[in-house]
N, CA, C and O atoms as a GROMACS GRO file, in nm:
protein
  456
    1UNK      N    1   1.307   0.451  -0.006
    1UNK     CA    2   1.207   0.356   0.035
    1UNK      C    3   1.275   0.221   0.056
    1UNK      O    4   1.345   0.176  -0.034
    2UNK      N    5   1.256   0.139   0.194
    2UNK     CA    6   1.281   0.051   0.150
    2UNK      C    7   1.200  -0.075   0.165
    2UNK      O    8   1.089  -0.056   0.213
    3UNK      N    9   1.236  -0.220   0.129
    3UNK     CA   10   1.150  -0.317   0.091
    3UNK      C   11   1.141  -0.387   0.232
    3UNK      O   12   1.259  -0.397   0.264
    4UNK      N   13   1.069  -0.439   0.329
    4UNK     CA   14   1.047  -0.488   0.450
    4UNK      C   15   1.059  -0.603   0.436
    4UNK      O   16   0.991  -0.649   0.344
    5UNK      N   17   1.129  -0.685   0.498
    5UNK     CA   18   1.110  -0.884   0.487
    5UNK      C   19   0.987  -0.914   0.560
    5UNK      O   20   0.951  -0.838   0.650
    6UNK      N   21   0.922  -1.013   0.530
    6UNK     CA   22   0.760  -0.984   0.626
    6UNK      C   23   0.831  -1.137   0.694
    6UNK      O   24   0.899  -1.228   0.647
    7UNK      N   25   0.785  -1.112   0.799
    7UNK     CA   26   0.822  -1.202   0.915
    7UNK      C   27   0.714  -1.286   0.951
    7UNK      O   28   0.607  -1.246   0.995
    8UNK      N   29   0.756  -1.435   0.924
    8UNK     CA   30   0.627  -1.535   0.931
    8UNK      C   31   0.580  -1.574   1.076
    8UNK      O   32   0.663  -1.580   1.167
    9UNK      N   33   0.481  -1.595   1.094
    9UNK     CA   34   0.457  -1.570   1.216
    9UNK      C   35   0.427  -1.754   1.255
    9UNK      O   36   0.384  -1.808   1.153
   10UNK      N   37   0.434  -1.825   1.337
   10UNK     CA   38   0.388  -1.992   1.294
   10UNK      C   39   0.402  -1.988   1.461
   10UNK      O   40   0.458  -1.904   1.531
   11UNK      N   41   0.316  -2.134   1.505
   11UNK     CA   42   0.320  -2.217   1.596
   11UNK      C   43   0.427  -2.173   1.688
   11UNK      O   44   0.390  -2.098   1.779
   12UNK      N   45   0.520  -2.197   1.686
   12UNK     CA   46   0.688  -2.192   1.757
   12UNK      C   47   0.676  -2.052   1.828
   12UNK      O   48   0.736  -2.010   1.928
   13UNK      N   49   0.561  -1.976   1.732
   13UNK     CA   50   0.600  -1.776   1.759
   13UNK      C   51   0.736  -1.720   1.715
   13UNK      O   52   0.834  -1.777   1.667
   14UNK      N   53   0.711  -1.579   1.748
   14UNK     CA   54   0.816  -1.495   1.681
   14UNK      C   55   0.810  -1.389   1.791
   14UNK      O   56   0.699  -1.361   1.836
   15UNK      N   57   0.945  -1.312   1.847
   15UNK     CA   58   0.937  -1.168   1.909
   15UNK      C   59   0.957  -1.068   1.781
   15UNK      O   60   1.049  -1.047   1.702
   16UNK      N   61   0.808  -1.011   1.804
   16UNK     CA   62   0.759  -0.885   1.713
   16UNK      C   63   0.864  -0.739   1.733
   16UNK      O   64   0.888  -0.642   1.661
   17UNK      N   65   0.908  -0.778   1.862
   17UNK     CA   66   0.994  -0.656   1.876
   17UNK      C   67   1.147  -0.664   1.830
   17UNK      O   68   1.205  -0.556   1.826
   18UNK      N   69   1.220  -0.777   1.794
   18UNK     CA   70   1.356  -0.814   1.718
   18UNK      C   71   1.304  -0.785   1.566
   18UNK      O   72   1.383  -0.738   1.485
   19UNK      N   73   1.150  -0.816   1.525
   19UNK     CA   74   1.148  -0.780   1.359
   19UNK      C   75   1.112  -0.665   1.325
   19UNK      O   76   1.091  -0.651   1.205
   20UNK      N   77   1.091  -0.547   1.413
   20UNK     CA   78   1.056  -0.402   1.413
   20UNK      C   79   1.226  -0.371   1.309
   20UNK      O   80   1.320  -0.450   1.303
   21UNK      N   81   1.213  -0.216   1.233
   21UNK     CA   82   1.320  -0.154   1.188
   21UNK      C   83   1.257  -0.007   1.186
   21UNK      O   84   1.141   0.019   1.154
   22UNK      N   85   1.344   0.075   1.223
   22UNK     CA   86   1.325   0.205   1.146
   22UNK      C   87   1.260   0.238   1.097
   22UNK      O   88   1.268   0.170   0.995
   23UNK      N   89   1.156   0.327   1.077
   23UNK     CA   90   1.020   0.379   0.948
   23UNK      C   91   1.120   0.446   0.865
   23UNK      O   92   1.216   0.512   0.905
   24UNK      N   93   1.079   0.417   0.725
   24UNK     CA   94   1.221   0.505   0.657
   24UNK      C   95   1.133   0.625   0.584
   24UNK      O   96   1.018   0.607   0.543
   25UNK      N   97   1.196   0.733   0.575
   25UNK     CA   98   1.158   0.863   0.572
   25UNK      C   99   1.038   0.890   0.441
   25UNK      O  100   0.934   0.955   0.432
   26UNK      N  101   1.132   0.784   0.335
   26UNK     CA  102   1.038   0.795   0.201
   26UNK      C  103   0.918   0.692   0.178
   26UNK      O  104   0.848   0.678   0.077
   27UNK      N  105   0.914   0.619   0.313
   27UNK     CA  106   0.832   0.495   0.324
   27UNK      C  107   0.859   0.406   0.288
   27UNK      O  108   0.974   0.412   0.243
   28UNK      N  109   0.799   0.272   0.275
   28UNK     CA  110   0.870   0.172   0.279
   28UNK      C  111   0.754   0.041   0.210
   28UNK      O  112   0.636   0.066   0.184
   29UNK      N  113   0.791  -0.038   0.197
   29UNK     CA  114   0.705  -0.167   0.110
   29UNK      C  115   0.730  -0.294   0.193
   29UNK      O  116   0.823  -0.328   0.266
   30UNK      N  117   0.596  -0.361   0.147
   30UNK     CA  118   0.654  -0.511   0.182
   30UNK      C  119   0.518  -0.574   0.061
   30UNK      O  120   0.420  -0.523   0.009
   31UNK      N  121   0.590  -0.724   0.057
   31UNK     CA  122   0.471  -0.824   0.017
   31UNK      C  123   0.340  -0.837   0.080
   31UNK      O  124   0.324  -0.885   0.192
   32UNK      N  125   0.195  -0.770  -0.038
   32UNK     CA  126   0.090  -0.797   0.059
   32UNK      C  127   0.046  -0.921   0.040
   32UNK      O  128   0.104  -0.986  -0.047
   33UNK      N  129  -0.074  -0.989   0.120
   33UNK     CA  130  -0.124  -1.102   0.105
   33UNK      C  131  -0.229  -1.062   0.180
   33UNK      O  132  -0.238  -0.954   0.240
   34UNK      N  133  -0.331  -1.178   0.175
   34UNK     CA  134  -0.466  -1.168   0.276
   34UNK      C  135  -0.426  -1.251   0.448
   34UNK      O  136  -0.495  -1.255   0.550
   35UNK      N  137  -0.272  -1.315   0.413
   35UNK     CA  138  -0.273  -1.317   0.573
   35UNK      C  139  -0.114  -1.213   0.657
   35UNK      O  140  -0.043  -1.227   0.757
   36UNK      N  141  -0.122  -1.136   0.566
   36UNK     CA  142  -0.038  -1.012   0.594
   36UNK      C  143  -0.072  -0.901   0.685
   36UNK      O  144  -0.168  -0.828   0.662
   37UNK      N  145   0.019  -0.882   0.805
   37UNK     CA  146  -0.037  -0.750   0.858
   37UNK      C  147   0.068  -0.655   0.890
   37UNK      O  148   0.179  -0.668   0.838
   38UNK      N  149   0.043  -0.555   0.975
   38UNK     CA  150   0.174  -0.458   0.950
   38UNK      C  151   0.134  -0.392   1.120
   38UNK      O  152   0.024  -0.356   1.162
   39UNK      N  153   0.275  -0.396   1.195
   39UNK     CA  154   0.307  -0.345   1.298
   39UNK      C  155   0.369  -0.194   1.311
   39UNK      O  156   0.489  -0.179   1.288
   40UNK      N  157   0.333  -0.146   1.326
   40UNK     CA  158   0.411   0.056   1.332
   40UNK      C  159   0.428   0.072   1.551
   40UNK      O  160   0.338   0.069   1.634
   41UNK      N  161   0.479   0.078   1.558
   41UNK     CA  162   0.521   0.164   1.694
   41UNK      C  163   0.585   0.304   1.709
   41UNK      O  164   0.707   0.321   1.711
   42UNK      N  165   0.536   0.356   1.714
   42UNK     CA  166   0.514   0.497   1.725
   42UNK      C  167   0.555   0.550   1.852
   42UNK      O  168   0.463   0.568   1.932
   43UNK      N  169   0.701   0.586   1.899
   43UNK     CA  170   0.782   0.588   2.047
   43UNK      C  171   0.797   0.737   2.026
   43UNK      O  172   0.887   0.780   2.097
   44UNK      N  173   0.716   0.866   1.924
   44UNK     CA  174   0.746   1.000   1.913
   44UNK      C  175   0.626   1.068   2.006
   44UNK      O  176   0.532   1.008   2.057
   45UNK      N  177   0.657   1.220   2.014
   45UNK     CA  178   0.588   1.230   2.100
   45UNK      C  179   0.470   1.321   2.058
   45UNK      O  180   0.419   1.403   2.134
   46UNK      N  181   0.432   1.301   1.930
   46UNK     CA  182   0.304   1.320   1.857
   46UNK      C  183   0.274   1.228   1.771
   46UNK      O  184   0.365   1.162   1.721
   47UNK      N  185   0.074   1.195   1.722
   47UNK     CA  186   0.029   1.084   1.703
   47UNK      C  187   0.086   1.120   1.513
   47UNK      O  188   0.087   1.227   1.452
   48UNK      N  189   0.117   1.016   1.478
   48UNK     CA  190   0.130   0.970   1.363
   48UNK      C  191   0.051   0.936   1.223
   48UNK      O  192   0.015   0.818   1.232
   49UNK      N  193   0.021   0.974   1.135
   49UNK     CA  194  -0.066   0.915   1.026
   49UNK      C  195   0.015   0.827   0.903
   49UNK      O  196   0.104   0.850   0.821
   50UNK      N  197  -0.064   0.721   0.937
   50UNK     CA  198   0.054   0.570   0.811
   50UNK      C  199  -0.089   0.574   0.720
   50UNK      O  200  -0.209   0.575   0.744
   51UNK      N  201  -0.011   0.574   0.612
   51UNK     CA  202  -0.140   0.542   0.486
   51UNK      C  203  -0.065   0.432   0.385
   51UNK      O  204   0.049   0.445   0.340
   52UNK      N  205  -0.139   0.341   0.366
   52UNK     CA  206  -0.112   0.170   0.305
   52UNK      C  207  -0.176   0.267   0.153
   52UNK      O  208  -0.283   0.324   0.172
   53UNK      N  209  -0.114   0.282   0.016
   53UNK     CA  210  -0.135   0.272  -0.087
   53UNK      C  211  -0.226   0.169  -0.104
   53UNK      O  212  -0.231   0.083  -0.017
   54UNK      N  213  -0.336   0.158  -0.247
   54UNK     CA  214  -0.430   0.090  -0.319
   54UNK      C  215  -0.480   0.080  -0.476
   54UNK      O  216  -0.589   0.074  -0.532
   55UNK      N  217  -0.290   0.083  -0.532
   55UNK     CA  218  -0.348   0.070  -0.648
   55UNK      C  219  -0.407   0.053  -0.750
   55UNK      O  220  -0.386   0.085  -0.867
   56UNK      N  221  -0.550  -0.047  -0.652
   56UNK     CA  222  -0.582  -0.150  -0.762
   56UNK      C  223  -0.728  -0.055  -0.775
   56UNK      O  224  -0.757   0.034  -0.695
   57UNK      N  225  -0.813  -0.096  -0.898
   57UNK     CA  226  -0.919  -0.065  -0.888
   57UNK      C  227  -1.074  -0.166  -0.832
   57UNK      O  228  -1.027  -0.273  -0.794
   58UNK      N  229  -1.185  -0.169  -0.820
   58UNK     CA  230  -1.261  -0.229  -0.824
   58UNK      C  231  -1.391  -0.185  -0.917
   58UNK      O  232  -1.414  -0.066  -0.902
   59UNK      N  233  -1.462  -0.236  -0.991
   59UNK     CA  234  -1.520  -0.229  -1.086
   59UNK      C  235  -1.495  -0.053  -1.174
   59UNK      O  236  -1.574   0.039  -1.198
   60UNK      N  237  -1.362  -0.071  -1.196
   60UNK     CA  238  -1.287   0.056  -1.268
   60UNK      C  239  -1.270   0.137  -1.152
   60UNK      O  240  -1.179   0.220  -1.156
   61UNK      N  241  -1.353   0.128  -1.034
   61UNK     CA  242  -1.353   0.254  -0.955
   61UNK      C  243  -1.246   0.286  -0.892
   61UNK      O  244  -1.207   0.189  -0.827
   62UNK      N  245  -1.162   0.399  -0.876
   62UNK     CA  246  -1.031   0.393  -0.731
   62UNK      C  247  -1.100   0.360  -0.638
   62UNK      O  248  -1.216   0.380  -0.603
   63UNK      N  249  -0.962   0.272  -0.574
   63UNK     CA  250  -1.000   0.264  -0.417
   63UNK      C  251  -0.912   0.324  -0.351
   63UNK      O  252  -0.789   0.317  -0.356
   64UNK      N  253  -1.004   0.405  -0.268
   64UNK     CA  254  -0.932   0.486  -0.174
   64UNK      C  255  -0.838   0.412  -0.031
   64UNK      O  256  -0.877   0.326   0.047
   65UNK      N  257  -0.694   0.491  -0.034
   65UNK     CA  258  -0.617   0.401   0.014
   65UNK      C  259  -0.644   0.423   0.157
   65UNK      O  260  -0.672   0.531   0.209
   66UNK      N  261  -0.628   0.266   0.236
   66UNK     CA  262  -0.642   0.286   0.385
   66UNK      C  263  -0.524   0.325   0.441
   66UNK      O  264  -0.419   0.367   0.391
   67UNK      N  265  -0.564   0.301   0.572
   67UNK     CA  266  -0.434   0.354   0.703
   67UNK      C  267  -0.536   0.412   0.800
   67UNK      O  268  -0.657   0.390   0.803
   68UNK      N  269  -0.451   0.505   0.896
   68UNK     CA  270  -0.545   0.575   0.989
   68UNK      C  271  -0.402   0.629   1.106
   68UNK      O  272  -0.285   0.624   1.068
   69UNK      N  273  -0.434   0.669   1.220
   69UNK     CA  274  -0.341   0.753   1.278
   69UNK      C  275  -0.336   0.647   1.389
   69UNK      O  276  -0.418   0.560   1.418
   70UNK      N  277  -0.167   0.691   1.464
   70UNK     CA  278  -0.116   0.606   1.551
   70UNK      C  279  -0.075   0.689   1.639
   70UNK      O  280   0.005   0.780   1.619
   71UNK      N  281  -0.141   0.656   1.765
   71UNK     CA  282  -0.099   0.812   1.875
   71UNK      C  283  -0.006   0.784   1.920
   71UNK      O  284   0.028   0.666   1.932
   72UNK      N  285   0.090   0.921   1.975
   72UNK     CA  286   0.238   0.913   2.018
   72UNK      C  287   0.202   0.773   2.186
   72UNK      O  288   0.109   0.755   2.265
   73UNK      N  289   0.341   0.708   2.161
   73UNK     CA  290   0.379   0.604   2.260
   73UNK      C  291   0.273   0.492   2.246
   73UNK      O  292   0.245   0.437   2.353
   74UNK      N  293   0.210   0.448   2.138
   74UNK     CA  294   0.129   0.338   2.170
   74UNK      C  295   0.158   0.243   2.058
   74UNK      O  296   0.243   0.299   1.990
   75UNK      N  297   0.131   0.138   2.011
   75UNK     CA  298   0.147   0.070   1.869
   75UNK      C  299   0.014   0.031   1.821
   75UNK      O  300  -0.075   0.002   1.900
   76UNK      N  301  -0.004   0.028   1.681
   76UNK     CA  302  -0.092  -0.017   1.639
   76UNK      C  303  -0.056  -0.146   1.510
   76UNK      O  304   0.042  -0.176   1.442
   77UNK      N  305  -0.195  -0.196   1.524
   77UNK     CA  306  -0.166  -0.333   1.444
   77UNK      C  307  -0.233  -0.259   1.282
   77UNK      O  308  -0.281  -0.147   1.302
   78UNK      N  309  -0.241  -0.304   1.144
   78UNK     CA  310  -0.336  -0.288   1.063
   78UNK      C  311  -0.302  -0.419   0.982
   78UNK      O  312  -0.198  -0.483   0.998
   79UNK      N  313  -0.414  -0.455   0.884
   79UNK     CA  314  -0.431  -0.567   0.791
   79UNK      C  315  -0.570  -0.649   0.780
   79UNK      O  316  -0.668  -0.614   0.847
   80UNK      N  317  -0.574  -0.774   0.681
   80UNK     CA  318  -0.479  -0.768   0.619
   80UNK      C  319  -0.469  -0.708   0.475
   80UNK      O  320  -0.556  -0.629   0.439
   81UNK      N  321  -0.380  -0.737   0.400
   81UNK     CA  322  -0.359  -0.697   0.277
   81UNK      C  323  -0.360  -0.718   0.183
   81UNK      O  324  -0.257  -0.688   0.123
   82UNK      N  325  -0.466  -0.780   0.107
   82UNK     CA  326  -0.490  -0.862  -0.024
   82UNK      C  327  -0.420  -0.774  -0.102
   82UNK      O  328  -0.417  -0.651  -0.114
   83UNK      N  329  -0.347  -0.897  -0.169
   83UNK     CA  330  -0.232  -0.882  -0.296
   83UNK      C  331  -0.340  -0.769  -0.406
   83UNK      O  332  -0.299  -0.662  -0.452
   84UNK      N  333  -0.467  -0.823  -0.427
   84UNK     CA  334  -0.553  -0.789  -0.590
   84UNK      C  335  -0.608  -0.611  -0.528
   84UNK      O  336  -0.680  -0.547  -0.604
   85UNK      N  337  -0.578  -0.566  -0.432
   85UNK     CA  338  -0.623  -0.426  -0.384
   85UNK      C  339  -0.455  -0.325  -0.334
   85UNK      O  340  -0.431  -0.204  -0.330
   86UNK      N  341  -0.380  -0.435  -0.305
   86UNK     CA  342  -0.256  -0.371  -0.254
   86UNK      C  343  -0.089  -0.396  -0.311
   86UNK      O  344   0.027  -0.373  -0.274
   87UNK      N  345  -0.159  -0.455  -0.419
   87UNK     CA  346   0.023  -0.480  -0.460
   87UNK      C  347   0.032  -0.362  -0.582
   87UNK      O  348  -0.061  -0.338  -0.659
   88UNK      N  349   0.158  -0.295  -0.582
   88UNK     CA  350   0.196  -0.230  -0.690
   88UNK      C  351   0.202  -0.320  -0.839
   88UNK      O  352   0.281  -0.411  -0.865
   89UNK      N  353   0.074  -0.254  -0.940
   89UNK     CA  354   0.139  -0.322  -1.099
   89UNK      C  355   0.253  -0.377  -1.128
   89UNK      O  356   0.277  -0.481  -1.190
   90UNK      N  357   0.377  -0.241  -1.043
   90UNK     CA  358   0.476  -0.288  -1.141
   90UNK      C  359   0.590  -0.390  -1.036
   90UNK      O  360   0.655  -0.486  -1.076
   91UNK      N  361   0.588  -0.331  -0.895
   91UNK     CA  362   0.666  -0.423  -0.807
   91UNK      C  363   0.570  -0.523  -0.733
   91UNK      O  364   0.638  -0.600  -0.664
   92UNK      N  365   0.487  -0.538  -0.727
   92UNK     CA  366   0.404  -0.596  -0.685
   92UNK      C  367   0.390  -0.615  -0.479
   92UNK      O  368   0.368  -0.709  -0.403
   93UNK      N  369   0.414  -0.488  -0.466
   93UNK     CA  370   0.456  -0.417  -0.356
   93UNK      C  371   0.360  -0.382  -0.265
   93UNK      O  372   0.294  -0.313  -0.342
   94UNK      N  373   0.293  -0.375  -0.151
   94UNK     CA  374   0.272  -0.275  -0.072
   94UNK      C  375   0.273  -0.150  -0.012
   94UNK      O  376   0.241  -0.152   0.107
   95UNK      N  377   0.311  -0.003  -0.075
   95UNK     CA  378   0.367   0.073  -0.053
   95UNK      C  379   0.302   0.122   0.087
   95UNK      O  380   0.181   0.121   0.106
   96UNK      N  381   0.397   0.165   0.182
   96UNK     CA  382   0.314   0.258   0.311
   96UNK      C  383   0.430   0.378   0.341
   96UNK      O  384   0.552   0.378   0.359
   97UNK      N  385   0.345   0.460   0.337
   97UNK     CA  386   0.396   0.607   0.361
   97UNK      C  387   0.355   0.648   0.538
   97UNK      O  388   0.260   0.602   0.601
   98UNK      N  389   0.445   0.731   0.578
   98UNK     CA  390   0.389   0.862   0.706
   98UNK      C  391   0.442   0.945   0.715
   98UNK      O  392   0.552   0.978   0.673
   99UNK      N  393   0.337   1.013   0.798
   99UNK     CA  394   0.390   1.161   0.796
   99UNK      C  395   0.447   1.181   0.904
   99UNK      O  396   0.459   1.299   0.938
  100UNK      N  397   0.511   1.056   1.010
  100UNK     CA  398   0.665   1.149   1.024
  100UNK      C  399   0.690   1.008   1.074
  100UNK      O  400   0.606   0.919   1.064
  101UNK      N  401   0.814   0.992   1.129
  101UNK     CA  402   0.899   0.886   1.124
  101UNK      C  403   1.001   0.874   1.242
  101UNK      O  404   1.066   0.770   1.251
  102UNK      N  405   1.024   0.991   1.350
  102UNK     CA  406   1.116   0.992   1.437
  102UNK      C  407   1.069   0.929   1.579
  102UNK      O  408   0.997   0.980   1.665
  103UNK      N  409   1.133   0.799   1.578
  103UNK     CA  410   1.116   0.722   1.699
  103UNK      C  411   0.982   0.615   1.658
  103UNK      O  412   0.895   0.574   1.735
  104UNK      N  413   1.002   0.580   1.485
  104UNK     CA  414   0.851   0.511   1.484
  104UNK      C  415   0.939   0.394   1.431
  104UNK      O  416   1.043   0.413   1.367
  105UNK      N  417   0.885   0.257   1.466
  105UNK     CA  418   0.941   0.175   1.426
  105UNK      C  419   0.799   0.045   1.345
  105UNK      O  420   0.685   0.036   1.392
  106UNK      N  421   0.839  -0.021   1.248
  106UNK     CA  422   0.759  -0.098   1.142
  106UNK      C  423   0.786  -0.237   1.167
  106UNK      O  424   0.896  -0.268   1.213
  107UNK      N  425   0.688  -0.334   1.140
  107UNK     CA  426   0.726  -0.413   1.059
  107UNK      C  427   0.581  -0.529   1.034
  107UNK      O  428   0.468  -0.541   1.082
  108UNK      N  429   0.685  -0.614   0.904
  108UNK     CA  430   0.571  -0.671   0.854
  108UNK      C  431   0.545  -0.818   0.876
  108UNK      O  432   0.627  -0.904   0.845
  109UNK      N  433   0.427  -0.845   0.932
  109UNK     CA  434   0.438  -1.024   0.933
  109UNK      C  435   0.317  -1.109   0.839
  109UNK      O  436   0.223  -1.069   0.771
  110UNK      N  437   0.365  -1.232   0.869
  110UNK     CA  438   0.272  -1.328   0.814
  110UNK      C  439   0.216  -1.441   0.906
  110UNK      O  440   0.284  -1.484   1.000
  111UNK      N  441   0.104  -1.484   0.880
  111UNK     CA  442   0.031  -1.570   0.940
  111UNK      C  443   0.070  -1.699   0.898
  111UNK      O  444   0.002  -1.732   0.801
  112UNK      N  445   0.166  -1.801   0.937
  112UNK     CA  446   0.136  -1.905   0.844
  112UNK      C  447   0.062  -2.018   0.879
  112UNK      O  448   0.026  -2.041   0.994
  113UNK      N  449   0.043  -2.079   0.798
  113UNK     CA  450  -0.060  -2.212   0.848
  113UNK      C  451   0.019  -2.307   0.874
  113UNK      O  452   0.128  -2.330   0.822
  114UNK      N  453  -0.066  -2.400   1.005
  114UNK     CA  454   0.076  -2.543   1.025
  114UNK      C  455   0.061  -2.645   0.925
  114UNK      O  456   0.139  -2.740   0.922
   0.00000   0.00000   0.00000
């Protein structure tokens, strides 16, 4: 798994396609926040399913973790990601998993304020 740098996004802009990497096989993490979102491009030639972990509970209850499917050759956006529903207890992480990874590329940004 590995840990994603989330890429701030501000005024000036950013090319989303220089902060894309690799989907890594065992999935991968980044810092969530509520102005956090997550880019997947999906260049394989079947549609994809990314699922965002949700460790947290809400009134004791699990919450069931989001995501949803990304069809072959298109990209999809998801977010955002409040820290108190999406960070791991112990790394305080984002975890996102898929079920497959060849020709899919990730990444994570941030919104910042000026």
């Amino acid at each position: 798994m590995a840990t994603l740098t989330v890429t701030p996004v501000t005024l000036s802009g950013v090319r989303d396609d220089n902060a894309l990497v690799a989907a890594a096989g065992g999935g991968d993490a980044f810092a969530p926040s509520d102005r956090t979102f997550f880019r997947i491009n999906n260049g394989g030639g079947s549609p994809i399913t990314v699922t965002f972990v949700t460790p947290g509970l809400l009134n004791s209850l699990t919450i069931g973790d989001a995501g949803g499917s990304v069809t072959n050759a298109q990209s999809r956006l998801f977010g955002p990601f409040p820290a108190e529903l999406f960070a791991d207890p112990t790394t305080g992480l984002c975890v996102v998993t898929y079920s497959a990874v060849t020709s899919v590329t990730v990444g994570a940004f941030r919104i910042d304020r000026p």
